[in-house]
Each structure stands twice: as C-alpha cells, then as structure tokens.
N, C-alpha and C positions, 0 to 999 in steps of 0.2 A: 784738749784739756783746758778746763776753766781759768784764767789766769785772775789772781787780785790784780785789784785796782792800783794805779802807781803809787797814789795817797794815801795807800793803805796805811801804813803807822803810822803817821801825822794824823789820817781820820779815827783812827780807832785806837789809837796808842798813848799813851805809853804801858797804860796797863791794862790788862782784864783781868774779868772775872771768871771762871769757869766750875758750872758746880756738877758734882757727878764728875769727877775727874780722875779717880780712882782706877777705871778700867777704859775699856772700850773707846764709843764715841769720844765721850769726855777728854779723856787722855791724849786722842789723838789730837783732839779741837787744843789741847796745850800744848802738844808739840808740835804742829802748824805753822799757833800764833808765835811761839818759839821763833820759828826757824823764822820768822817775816820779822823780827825782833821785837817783837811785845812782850815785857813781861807779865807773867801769869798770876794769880792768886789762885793756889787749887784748892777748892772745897769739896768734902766728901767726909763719911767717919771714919775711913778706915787711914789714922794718920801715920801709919809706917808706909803704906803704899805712897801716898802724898809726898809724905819726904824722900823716897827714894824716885819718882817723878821729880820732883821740886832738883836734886840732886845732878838728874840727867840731864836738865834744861839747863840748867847753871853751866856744866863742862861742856854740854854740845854746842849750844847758842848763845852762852854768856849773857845770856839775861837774867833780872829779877825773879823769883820765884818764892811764894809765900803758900804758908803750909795754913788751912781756916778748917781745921779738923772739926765742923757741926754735922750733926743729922737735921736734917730740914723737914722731917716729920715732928719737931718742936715749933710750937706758932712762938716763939723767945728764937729762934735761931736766925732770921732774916735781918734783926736790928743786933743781933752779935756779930754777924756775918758785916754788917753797914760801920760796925764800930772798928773790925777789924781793918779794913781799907782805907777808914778815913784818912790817911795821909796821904794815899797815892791819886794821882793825876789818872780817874778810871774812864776808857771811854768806851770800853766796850763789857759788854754783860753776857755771858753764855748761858743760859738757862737748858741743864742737858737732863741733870738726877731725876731718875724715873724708877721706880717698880712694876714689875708685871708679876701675874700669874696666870697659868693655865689652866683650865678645868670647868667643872659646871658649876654654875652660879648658888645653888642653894647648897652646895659641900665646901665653898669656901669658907674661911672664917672671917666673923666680920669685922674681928680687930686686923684681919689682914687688909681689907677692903677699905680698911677708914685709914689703915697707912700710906696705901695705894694714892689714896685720894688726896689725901694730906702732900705726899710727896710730888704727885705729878700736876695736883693742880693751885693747893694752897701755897707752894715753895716757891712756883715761878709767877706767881702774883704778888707773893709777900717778897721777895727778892726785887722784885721791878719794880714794887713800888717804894722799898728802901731805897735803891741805886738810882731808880729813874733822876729822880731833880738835879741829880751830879749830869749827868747825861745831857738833860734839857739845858740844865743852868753852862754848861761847859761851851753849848752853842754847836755840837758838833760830835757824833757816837753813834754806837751800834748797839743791838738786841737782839739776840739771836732765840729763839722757841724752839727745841726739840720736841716736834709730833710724831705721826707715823701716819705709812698710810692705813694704817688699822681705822685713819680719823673719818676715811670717808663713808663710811658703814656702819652697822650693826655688825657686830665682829661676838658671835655665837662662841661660846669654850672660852671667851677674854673679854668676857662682857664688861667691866668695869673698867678694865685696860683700854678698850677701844670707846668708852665714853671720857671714859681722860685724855686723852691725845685727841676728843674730838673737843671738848673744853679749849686745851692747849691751840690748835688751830686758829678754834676763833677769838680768841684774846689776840693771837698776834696778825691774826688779820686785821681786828682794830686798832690794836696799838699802832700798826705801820700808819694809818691814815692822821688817828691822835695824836703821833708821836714826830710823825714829817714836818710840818711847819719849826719845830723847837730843832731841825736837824738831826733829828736820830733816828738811822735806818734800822726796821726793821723787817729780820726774816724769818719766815717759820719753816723749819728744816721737817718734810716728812721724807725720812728715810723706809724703804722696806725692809725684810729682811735680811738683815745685816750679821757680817761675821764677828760677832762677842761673846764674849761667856753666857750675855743674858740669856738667849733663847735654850741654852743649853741646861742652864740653874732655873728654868720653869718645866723640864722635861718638853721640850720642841726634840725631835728628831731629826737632824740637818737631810738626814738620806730618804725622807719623804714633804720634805722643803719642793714644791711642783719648782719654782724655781732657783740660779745659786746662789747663793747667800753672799752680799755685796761685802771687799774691803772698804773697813775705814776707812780708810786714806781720800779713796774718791766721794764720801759720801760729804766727810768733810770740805775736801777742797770746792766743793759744788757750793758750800753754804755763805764760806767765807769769799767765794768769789763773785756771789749773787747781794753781798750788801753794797748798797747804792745803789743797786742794777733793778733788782726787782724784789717781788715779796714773799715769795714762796717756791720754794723750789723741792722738788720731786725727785731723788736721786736716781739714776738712771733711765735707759728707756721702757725695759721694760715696765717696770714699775709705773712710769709716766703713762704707757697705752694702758693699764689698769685703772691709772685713775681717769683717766680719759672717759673709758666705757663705762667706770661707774657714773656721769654725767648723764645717761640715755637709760641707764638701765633702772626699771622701778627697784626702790627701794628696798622693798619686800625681796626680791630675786634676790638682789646683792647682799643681802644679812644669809639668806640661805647656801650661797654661794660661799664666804665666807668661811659659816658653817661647819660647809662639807672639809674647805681644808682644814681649818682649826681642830676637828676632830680627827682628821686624819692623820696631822703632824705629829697631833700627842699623844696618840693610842699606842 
C-alpha cells in the first residue's frame, strides 16, 4: 500500500483546495487529506453536501474545513474561489470537478459539450492559474490534475469526455516540468473506472464494465502518495497494463477498441 511522504503536512499543509468534492473521488481526496491533517476547502455547487462533508471532517479529524459553494463552469468562479482562501496558508490544489456524458457525438447537446469543456478543462486552468503563485511564491506545494485513462485514446460513445481528460493530461504533464524548479509537485491522477455515482448518472452499466470498478480509497491514496515521488500515476494494475499496450498499439486500433466497450457499457 502507497504510503505519504513523512513531510507530507509541512509539504503540502496546512491547507487545500479540493474541487469536485461533493461526491466520489473529490470527497475522498478531503477525507484523506483530513485524516493526514490538512485542512480542507471544499468546493463544488451542491453546498448542503459541502457542509455536511465540511461537518465530518471537523468531528472525525479536527480539522479546518471551509464550505466554497461555486460551479466552475463560470469563467468569474476561479478568482471567487482565489478570493475565498485568501487568508489561508494554501499548499496544495486538487483540481478533481469533472462532467462526462455517454452517447453519440451528434445526439449530444452542445450546451452540454461546452459545459463539459468549460468544467474539465477551463476550471482546472483558471483554478491554477488563480492559486498557482501562492504555491510557487510559498516556495513549497502541490497540484494535483484529475484525468482518466479515457486520456490515452480516442474514446468513441465519450468522445468529448475523452478529449478533455486528454487536455487535462497534458497540462499537468507540463505543469510538473514548469512548476518543479518554483517547488511544486505536480501529479496527474488517471484513474479507470472507478466506483462513483459518476458512471452510473451517464447510464454506464457496472455489470458490463470488462473490468471491476476500482474504490476510492485506493485510487486516492495512489495520487497523494506519488507527490514528490513522481508525475503521473495510473491506479492499479490492471488499468496500468492497459495503458501500457496503448504505447504499441496504432492509434486507429485503440479508438476502435475503446469503441467497442464504450458501446457496450451503455447499451
């Protein structure tokens, strides 16, 4: 099992940021940092879920916990989100809040596609570039990029989804290079599929998932135990020899491939 670094709250503490924290990944990325003693800022719209996380954190792990109730599909939400933390000592940034949908590309709707986009790729740009200079200027922090491995393909039935998580990738691939010298590690988290509400609120059907659908818990501990260590990490194995064989295999094959699951999980 991954273990954090001993530094870990002195490196990345005293506070974070975590957005998308409403549910799933998010959620558990605040009860994590929780339990390592960091206090959290959770950001997300839905702010009774917020409060009542904000709530658990406080009684289980006695830490800070602030409720930053925006939607991040507003280009105004990243410098409201900067306004609301300015007081605290931030060193780490979790960039999680995503949307997906399932389905074929010309039956979507394209106000759904431009929130998509807005959310998973406008948010965790306007977000880090809000917070980054606390980060750099602080001499010492973290950045964390939620992708998937949707990133490494053409992902057919999630076609916009799997161009956003491919977006997401390579920002935080360069940001790790950009952002090392100033001391702030970054990592870009592709998890597969993962046990959340998400896949389930796009019509995914878990019982034709080829494989099982990862906890939380581990997909987390993997991200938060790979800052400092390295830049990307892959949650589990299997998932890991997937992306592995996507490296060999032409491109073409691997979008078809995809394809076939994607159609298959949502029929």
């Amino acid at each position: 099992m991954p273990r954090l670094r001993k530094d870990f709250a002195t490196r990345y503490g005293t506070w974070a940021v975590v957005t998308g924290a409403s549910s799933g990944i998010g959620a558990e990325f605040a009860r994590q940092l929780a339990a390592a003693g960091v206090s959290v800022a959770l950001v997300a719209r839905r702010a009774d879920r917020l409060a009542a996380l904000a709530d658990e954190l406080a009684r289980d792990h006695g830490v800070g916990a602030r409720v930053c109730a925006h939607d991040l599909a507003s280009p105004r939400a990243a410098d409201a989100l900067a306004a609301d933390v300015a007081d605290l000592d931030l060193g780490l940034v979790v960039c999680n809040a995503g949307t997906s949908w399932k389905g074929a590309f010309l039956e979507h709707d394209p106000a759904d596609q431009r929130r998509m986009i807005e959310v998973n790729c406008q948010a965790p740009v306007a977000v880090t570039r809000a917070l980054g200079p606390r980060l750099a200027a602080r001499g010492r922090g973290g950045l964390v990029i939620v992708s998937s491995t949707g990133a490494f393909q053409g992902l057919p039935w999630s076609a916009v989804y799997g161009a956003t998580k491919a977006f997401d990738l390579l920002l935080g691939e360069a940001l790790a290079v950009e952002l090392k010298p100033a001391g702030v590690d970054v990592v870009t988290l592709c998890p597969g599929g993962t046990d959340t509400e998400g896949p389930m609120n796009t019509g995914v059907d878990p019982a034709k998932v080829p494989v099982k659908l990862m906890p939380v818990g581990p997909v987390v501990r993997a991200a938060l135990a790979a800052l400092g260590r390295r830049s990307l990490v892959v949650p589990g194995a299997v998932n890991r020899a997937g992306v592995a064989a996507l490296r060999v295999v032409p491109r073409a094959v691997a979008a078809k491939a995809a394809g076939r699951i994607m159609k298959r999980v949502t029929s």
